[in-house]
KOLNUDO-718559 format. One record per residue: residue in three letters; z, y, x of N, C-alpha, C in turn; chain; residue number from 1. Coordinates in steps of 0.02 Angstrom, whole numbers. Each point is the difference from the previous one (the first is absolute). Example, Ala and Ser with C-alpha at 12.3 -4.5 7.8 and 13.67 -1.06 7.14 Angstrom:
REM KOLNUDO-718559
ALA, 390, -284, 660, 0, 59, -45, 0, 60, 45, A, 1
SER, -36, 53, -18, 3, 59, 42, 37, 55, -39, A, 2
This chain:
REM KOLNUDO-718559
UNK, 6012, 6454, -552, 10, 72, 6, -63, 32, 31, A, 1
UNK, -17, 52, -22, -49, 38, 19, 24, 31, 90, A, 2
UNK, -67, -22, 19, 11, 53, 82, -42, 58, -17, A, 3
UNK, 29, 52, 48, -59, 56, 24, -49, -35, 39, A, 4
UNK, -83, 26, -1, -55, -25, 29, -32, 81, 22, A, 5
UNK, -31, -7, 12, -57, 60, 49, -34, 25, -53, A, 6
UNK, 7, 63, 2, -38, 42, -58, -28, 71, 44, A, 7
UNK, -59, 41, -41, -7, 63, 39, -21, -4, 84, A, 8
UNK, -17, -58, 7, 10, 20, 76, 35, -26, 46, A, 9
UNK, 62, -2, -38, 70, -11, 44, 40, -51, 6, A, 10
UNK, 34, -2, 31, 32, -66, 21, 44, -9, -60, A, 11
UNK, 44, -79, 7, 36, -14, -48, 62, 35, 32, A, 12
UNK, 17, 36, 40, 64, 25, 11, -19, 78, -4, A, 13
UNK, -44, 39, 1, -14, 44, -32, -15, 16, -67, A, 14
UNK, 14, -59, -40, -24, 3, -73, 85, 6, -12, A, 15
UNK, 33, -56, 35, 53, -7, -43, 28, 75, 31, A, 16
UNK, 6, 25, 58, 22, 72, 3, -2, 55, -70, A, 17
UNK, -63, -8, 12, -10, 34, -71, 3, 17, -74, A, 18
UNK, 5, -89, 3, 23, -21, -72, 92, 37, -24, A, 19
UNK, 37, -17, 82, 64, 16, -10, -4, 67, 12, A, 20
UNK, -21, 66, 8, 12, 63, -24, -7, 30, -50, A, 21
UNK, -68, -47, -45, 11, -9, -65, 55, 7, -41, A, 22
UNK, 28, -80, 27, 49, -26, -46, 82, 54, 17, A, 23
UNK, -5, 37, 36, 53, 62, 2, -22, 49, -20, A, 24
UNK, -28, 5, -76, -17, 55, -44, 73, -27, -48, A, 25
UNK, 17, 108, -36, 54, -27, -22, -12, -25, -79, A, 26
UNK, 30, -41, -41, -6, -33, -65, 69, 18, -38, A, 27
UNK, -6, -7, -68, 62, 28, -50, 40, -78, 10, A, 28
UNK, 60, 11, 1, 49, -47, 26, -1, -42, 71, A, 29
UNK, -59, 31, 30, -58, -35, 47, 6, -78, -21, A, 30
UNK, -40, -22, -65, -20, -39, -16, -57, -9, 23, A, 31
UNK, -67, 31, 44, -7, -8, 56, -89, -58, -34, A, 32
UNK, -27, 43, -67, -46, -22, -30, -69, -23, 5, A, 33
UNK, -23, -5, 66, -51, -13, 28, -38, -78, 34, A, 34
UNK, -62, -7, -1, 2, -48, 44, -72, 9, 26, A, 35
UNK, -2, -24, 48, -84, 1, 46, -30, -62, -5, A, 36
UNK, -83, -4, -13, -57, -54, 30, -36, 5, 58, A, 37
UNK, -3, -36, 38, -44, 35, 59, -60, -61, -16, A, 38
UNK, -53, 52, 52, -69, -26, 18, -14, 16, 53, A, 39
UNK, -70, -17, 12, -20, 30, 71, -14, 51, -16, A, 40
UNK, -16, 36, -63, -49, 60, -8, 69, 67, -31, A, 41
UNK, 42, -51, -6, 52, 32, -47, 53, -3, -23, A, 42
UNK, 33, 60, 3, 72, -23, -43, 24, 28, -57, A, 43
UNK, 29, -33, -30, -11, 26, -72, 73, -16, -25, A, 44
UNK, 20, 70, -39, 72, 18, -34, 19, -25, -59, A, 45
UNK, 22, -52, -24, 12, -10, -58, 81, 13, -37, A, 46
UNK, 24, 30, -50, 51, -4, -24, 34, -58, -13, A, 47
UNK, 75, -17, 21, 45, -63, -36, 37, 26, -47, A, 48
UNK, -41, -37, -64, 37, 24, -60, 41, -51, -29, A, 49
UNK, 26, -32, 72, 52, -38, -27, 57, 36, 17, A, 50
UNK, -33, 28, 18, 81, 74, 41, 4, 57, -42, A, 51
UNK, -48, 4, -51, -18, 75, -37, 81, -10, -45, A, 52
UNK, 34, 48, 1, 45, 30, -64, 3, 34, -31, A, 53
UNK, -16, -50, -77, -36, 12, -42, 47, 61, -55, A, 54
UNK, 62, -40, 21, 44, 74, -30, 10, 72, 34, A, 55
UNK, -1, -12, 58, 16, 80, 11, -71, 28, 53, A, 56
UNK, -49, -57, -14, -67, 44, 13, -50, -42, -46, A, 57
UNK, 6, 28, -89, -45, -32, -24, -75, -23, 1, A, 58
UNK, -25, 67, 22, -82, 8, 2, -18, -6, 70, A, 59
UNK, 48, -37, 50, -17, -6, 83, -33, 49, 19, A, 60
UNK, 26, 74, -8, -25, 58, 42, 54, -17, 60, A, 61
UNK, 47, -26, 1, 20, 4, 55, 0, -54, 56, A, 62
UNK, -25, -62, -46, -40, -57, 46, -54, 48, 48, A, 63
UNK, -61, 8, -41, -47, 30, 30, 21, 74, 64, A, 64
UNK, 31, 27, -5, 34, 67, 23, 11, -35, 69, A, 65
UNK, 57, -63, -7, 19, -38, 81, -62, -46, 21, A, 66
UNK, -44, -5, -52, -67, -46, 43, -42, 55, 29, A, 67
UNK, 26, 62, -19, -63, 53, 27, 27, 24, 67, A, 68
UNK, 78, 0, 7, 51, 4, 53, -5, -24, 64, A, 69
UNK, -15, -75, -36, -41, -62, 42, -57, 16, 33, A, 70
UNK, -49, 3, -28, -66, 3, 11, -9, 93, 48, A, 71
UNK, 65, 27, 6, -2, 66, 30, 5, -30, 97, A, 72
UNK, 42, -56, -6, 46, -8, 52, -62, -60, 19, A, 73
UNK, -24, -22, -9, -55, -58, 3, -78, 33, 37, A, 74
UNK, -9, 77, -22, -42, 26, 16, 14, 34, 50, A, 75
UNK, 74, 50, 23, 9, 34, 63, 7, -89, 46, A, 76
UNK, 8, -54, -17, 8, -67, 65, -78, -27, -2, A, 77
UNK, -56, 21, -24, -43, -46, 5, -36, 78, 60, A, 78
UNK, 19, 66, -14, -19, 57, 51, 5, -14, 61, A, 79
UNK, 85, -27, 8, 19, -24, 57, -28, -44, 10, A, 80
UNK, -34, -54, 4, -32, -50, 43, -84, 27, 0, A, 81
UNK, -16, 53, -14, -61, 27, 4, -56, -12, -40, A, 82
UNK, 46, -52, -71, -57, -6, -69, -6, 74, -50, A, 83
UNK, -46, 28, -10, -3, 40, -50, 18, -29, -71, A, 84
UNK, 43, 24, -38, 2, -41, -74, -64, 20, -26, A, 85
UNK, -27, -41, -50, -37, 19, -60, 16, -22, -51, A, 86
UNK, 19, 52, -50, 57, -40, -42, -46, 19, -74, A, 87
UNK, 25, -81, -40, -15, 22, -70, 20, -11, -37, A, 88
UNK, 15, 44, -53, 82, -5, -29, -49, -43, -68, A, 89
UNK, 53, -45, -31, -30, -21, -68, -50, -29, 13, A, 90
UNK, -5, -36, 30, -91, -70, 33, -20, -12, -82, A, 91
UNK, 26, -34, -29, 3, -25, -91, -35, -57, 53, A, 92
UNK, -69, -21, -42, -32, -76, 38, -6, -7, 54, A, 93
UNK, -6, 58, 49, -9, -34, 81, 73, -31, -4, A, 94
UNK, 72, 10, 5, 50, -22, 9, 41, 3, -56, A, 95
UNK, -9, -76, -34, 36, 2, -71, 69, 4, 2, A, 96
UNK, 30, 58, -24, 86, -4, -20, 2, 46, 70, A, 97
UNK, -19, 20, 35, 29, 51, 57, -21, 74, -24, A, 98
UNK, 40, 44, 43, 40, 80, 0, -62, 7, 73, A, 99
UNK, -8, -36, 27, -34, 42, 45, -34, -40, 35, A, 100
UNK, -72, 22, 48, -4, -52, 47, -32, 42, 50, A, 101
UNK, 20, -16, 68, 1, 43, 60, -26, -59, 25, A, 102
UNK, -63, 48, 35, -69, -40, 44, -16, 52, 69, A, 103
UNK, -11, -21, 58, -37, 52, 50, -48, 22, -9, A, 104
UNK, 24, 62, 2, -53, 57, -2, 3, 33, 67, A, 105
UNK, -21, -41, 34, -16, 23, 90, 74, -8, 37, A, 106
UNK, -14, 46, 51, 53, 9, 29, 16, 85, 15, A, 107
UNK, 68, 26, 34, 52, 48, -19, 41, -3, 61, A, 108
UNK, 19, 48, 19, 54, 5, 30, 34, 51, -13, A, 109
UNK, 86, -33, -19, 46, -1, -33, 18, 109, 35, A, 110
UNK, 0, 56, -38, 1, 47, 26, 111, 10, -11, A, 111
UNK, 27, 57, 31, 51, 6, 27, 30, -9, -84, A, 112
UNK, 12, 45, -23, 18, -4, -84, -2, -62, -22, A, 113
UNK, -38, -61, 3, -10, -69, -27, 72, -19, 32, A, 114
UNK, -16, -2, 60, 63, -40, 70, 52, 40, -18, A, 115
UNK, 14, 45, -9, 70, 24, -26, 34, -33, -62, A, 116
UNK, -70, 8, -68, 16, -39, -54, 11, -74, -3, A, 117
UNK, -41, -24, 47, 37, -76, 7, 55, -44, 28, A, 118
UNK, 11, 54, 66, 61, -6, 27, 53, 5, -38, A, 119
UNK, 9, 52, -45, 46, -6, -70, 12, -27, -45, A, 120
UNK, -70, -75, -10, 14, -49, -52, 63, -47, 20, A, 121
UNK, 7, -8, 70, 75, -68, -13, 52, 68, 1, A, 122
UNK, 7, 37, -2, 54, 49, -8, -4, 40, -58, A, 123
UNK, -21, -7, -57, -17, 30, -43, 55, -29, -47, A, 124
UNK, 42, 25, -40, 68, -42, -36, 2, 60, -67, A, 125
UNK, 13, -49, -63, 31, 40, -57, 79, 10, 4, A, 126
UNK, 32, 86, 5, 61, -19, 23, 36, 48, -49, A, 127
UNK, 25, -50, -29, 35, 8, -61, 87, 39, 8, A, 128
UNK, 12, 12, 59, 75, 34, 25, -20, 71, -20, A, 129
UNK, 55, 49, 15, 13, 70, -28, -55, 39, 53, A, 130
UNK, -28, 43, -9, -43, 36, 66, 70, 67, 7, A, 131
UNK, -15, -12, 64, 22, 68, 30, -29, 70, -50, A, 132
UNK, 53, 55, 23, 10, 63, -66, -77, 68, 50, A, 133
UNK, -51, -51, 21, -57, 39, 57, -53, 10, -19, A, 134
UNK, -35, 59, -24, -60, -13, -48, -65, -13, 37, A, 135
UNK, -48, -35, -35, -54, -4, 39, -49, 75, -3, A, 136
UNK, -22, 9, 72, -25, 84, 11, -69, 6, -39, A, 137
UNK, -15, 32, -4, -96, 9, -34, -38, -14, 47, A, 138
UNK, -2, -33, 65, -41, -26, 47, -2, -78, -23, A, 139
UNK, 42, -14, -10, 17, -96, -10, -39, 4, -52, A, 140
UNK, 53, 47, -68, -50, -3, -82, -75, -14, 16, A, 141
UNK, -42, 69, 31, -62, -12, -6, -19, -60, 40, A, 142
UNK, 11, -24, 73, -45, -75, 9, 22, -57, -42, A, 143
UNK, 47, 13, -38, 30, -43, -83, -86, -14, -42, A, 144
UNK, 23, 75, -11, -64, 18, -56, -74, -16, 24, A, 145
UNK, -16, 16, 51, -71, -24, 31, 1, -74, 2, A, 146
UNK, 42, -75, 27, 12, -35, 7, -11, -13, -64, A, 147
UNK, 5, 4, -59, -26, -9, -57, -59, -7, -12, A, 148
UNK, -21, 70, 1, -66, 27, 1, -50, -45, 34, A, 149
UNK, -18, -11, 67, -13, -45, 20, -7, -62, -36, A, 150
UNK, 26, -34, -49, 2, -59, -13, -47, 2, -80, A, 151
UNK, -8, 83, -8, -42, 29, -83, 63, -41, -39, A, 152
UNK, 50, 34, 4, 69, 21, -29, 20, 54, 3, A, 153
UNK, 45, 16, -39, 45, 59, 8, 82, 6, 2, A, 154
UNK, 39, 32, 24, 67, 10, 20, 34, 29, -39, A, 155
UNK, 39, 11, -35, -5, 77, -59, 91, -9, 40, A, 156
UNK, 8, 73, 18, 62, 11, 53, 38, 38, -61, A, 157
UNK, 62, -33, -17, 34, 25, -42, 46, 75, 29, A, 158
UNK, -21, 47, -15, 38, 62, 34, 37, 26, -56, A, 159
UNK, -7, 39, -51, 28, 35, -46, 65, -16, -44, A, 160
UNK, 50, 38, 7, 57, -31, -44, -10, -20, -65, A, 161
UNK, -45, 21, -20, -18, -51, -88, -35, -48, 4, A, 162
UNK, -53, -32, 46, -35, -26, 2, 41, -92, 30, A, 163
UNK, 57, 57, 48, 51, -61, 21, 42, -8, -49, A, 164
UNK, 17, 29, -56, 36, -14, -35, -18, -49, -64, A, 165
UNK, -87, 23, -15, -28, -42, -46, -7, -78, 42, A, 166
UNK, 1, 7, 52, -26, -67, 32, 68, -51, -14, A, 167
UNK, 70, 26, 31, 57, -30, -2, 22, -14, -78, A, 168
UNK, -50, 34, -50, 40, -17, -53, -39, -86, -35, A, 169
UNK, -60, 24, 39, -51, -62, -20, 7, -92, 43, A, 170
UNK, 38, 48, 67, 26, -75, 29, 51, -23, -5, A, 171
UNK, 59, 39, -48, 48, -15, -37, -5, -38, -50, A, 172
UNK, -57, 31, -40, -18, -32, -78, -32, -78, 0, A, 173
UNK, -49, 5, 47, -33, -64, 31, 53, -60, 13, A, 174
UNK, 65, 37, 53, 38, -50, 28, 44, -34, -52, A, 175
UNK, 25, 43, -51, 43, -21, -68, -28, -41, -42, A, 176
UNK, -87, 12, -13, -45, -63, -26, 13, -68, 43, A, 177
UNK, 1, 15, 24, -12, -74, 75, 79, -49, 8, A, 178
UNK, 33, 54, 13, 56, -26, -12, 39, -41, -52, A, 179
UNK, -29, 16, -48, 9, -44, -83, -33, -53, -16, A, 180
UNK, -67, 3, 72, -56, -60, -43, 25, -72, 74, A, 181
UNK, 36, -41, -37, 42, -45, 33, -72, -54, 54, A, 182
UNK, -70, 19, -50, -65, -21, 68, 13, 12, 77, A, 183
UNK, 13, 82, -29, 2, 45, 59, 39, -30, 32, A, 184
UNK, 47, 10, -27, 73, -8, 41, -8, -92, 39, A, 185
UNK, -34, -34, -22, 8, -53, 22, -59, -27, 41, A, 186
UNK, -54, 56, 0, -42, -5, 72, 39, 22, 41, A, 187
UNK, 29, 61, 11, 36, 34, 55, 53, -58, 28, A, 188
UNK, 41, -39, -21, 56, -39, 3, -47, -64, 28, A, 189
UNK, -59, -17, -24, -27, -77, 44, -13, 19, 61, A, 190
UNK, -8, 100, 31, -7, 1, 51, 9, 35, 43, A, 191
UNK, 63, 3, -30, 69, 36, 51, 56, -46, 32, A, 192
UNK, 12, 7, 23, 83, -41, 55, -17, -50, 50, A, 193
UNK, 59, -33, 21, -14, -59, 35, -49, -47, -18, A, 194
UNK, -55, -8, 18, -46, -56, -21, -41, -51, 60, A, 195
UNK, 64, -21, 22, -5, -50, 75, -60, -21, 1, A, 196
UNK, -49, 21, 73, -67, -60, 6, -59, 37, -56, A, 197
UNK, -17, 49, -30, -31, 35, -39, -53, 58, 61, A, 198
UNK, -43, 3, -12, -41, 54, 26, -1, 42, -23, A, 199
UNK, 15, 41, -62, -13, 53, -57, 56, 34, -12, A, 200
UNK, 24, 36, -41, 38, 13, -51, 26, 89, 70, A, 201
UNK, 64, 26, -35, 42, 34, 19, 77, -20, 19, A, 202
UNK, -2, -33, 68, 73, -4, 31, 43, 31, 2, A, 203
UNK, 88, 3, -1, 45, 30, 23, -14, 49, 28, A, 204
UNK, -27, -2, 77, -22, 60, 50, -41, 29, -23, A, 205
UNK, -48, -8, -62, -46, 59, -29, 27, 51, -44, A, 206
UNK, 29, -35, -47, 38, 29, -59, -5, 67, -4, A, 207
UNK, 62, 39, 43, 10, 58, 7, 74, 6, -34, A, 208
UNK, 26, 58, -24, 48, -7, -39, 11, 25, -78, A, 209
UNK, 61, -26, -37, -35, -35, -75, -7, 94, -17, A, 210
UNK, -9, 2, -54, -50, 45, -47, 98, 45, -17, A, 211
UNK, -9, 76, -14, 51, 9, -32, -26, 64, -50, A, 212
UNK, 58, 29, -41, -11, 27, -46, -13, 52, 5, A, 213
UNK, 32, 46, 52, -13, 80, 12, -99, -24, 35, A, 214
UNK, -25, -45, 46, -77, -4, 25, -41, 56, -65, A, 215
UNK, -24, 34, 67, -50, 49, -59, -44, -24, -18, A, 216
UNK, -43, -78, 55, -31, -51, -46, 21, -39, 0, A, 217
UNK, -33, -58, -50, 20, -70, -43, -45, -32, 92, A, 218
UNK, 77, -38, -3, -41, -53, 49, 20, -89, -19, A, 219
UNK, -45, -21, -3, 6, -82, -9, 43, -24, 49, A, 220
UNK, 65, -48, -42, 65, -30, 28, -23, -74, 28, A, 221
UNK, -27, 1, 82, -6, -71, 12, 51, -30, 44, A, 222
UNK, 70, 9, -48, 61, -34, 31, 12, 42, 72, A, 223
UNK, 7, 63, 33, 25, 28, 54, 37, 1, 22, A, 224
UNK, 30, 36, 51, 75, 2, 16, 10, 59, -41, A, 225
UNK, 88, -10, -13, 7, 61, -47, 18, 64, 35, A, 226
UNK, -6, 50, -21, -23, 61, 2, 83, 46, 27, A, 227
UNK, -5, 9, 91, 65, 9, 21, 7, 100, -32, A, 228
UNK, 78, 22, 5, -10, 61, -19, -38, 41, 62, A, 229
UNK, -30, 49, -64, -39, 49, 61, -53, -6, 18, A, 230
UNK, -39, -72, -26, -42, -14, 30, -68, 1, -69, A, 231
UNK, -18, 30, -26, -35, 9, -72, -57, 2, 25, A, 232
UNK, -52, -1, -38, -64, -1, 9, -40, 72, 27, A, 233
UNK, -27, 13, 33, -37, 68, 3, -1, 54, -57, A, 234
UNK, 18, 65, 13, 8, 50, -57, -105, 27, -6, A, 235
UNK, -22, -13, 35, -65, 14, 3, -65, -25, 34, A, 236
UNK, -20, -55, -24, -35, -44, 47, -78, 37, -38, A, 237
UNK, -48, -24, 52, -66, 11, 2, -38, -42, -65, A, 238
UNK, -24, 36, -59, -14, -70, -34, -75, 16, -26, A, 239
UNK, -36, -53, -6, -59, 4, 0, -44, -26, -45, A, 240
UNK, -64, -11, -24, -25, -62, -62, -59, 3, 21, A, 241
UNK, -15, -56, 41, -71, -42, 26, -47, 2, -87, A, 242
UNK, -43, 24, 8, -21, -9, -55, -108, -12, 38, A, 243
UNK, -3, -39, -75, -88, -21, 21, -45, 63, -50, A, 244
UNK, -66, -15, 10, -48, 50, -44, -23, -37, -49, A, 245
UNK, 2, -54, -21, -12, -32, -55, 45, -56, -27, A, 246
UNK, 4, -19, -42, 37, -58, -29, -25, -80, 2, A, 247
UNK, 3, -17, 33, -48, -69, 4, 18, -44, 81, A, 248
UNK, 14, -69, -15, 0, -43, 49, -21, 48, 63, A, 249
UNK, -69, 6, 2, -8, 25, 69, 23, 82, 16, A, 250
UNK, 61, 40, -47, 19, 22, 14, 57, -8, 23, A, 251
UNK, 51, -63, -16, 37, -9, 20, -9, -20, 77, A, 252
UNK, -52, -32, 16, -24, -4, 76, -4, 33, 51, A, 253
UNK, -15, 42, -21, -15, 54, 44, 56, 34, 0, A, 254
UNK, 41, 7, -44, 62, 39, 7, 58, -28, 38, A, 255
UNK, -6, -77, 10, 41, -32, 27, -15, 16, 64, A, 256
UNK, -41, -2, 25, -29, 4, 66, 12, 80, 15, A, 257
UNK, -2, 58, -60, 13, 67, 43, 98, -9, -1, A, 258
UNK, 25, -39, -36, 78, -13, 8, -3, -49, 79, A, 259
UNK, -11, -22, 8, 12, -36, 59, -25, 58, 51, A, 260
UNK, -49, 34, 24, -16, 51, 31, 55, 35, 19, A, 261
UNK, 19, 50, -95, 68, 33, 14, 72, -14, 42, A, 262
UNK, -4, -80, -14, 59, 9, -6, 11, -43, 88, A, 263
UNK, -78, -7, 36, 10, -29, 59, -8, 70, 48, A, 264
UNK, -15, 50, -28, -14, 66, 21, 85, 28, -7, A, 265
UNK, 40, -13, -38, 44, 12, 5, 47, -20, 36, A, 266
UNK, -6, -69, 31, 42, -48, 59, -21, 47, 52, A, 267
UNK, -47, 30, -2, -42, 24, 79, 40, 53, 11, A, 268
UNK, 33, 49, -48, 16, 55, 13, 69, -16, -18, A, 269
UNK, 39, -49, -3, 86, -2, 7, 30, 11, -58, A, 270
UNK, -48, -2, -81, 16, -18, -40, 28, -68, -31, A, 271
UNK, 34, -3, -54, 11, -67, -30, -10, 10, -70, A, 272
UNK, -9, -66, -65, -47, 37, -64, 27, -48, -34, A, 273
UNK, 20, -17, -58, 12, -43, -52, -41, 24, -72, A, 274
UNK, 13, -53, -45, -39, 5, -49, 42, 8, -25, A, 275
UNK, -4, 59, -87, -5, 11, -75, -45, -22, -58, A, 276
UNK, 3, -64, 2, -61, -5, -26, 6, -50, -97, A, 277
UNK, 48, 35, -6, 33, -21, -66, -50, 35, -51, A, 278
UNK, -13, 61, 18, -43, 32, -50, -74, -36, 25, A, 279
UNK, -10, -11, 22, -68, -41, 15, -21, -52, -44, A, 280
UNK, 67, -27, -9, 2, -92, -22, 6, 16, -93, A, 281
UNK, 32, 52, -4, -8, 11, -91, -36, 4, -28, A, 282
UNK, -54, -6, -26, -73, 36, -18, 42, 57, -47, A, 283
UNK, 12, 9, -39, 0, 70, -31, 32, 48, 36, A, 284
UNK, 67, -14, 39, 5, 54, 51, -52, 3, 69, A, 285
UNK, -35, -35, 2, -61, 38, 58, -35, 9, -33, A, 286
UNK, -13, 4, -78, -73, 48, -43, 49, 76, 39, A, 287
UNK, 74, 9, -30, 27, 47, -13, -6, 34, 58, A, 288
UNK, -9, -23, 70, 11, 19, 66, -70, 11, 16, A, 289
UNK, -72, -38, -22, -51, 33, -13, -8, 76, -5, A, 290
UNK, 6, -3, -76, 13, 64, -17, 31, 61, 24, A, 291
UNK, 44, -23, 38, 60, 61, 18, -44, 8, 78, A, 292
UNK, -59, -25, 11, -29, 9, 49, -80, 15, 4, A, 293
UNK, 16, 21, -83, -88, 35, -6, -47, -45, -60, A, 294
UNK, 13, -68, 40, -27, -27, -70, -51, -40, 38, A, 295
UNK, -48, 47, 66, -43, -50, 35, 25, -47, 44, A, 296
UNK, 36, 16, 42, 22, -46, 50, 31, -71, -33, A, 297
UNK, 11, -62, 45, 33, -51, -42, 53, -30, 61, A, 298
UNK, 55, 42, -8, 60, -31, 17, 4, -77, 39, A, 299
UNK, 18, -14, 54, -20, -68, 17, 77, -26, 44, A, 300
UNK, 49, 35, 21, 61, 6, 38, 44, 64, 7, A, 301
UNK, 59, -22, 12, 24, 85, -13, 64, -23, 83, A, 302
UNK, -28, 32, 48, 49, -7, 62, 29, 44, 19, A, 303
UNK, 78, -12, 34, 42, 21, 20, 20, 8, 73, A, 304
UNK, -32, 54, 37, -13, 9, 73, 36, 44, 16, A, 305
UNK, 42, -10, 76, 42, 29, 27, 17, -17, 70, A, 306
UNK, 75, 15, 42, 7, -45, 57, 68, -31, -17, A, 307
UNK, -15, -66, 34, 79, -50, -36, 4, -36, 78, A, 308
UNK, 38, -51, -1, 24, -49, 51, -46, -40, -11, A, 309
UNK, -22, -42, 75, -39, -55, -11, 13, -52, -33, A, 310
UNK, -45, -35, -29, 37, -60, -69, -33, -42, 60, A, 311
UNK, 22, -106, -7, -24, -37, 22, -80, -6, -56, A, 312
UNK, -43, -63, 33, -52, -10, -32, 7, -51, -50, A, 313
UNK, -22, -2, -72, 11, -57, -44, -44, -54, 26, A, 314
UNK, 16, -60, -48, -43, -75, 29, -62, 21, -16, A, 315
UNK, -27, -40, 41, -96, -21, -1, -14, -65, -31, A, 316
UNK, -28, -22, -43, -31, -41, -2, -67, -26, 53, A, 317
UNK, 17, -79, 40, -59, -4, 61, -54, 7, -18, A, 318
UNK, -65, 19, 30, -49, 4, -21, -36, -63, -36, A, 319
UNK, 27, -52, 42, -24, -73, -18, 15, -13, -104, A, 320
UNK, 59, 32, -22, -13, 2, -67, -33, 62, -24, A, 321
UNK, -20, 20, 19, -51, 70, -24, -70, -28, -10, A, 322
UNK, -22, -44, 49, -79, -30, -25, -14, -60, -48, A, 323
UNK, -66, 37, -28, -28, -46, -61, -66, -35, 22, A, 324
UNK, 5, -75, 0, -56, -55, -13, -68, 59, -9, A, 325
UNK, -39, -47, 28, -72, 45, -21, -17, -21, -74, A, 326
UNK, 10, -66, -8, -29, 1, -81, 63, 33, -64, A, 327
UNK, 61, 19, 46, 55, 24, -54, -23, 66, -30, A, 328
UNK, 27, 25, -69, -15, 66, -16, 60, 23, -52, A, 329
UNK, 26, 63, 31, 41, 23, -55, -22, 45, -39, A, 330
UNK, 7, 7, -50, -28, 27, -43, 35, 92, 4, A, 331
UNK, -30, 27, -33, 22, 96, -4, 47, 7, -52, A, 332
């Protein structure tokens, strides 16, 4: 088995610190797609595409999206121990088969905004229960929207009753595709329920509760408790679409990383956020959701922010299976 060793500077118990705030970036089923190499000079992000699902994320925009998630939460913990990241997305030959590789670029000290945002990575949860009927104010929206920005992303804040209505009809249409394609249906099912002794997947206590018919959105059924009277989903939740400025691997990077921003910017302020991300995973309904959004931007997540009850935290995989051999390489 691979150990953590001294990289950057830092000790082997400051690496593995780090490694594990990483590894609490959130992932689709939190299949949890990542893995690290270390050096002395470096550490470097590679995708496990033995985790990629291939049915309901064909073209791994959403592999890449949670490695950029990763590599968000990797960079506010390397602040904290006083390494500056220097990060470079896409090495190609310096680091064959890696998403990124983060080297010191001096040193930093970690300013108040970082320490807020990192303090929110072990408390940071996808929480899939009903949100309270409380809207989020236009103070939250905008450090939403900047928190993006920041990351050279954009936020696109769904306000307008047509605009919410074109959206719900598209994560309807998406979810009825998905639902028929028995792939789908049978990634979701390897990693949902009881799965004793497992680091990954979505437990019982994550779930939330199951999906019903009046929901103004389509939400993915991962076995919940069922749905007591009275208790329905939000008549108006906050909904949003992380979207990048170009179409390409390293846009998905960077966008992952302004989603992890958002959505650790949102723990800070007493929010909670789940994903829509059915229209994401279709390709012809996210051309369609493209479009219905101008045509430039490229759609990358579509979240559901509000205030709900605290959820527990899903499993971790230890860091000790997260690292790769120096001569190992996974491929992109």
């Amino acid at each position: 088995m691979t150990e953590v060793t001294t990289a950057l500077g830092l000790t082997t118990e400051q690496v593995e610190r780090v490694l594990t705030s990483a590894s609490l970036a959130p992932s689709v089923h939190n299949t949890q797609p990542w893995r690290f190499k270390i050096a002395p000079d470096r550490i470097e992000l590679h995708p496990d595409t033995s985790r990629a699902l291939s049915a309901t994320d064909p073209e791994t925009r959403e592999l890449r999206l949670s490695c950029g998630a990763a590599l968000y939460n990797l960079r506010l913990a390397l602040q904290s121990t006083g390494v500056r990241p220097l990060v470079t997305m896409l090495p190609g030959k310096d680091a064959p088969g890696a998403l990124a590789v983060v080297r010191r670029g001096g040193t930093i000290k970690i300013d108040d905004e970082g320490r807020r945002l990192l303090g929110a990575v072990p408390h940071r949860r996808t929480n899939r229960r009903p949100f309270l009927d409380a809207p989020v104010d236009p103070r939250q929206r905008h450090v939403l929207v900047r928190a993006a920005e920041l990351e050279r992303s954009w936020l696109h804040v769904v306000t307008t009753p047509e605009d919410r209505a074109q959206l719900q009809q598209l994560v309807h249409r998406a979810h009825e595709i998905q639902l028929a394609d028995r792939a789908v249906q049978a990634e979701l099912a390897a990693y949902t329920g009881h799965r004793p002794g497992t680091g990954d997947g979505v437990p019982p206590a994550s779930t939330g509760v199951r999906p019903a018919m009046q929901d103004e959105w389509a939400f993915r059924d991962f076995q919940g408790s069922e749905r007591h009277l009275g208790k329905d989903c939000e008549s108006d939740p906050l909904v949003v679409v992380l979207c990048s400025h170009y179409d390409s691997p390293l846009g998905d990077l960077q966008a992952g990383q302004a989603m992890q921003r958002v959505l650790l910017t949102a723990t800070v302020h007493g929010l909670s956020a789940s994903f829509l991300s059915q229209p994401i995973e279709v390709p012809r309904v996210r051309e369609d959701l493209r479009r219905a959004l101008g045509g430039v931007l490229v759609p990358q997540t579509v979240l559901r922010i509000g205030y709900s009850t605290p959820v527990p935290p899903t499993p971790r995989r230890p860091v000790s299976e997260l690292l790769m051999d120096s001569g190992e390489h996974v491929l992109r």
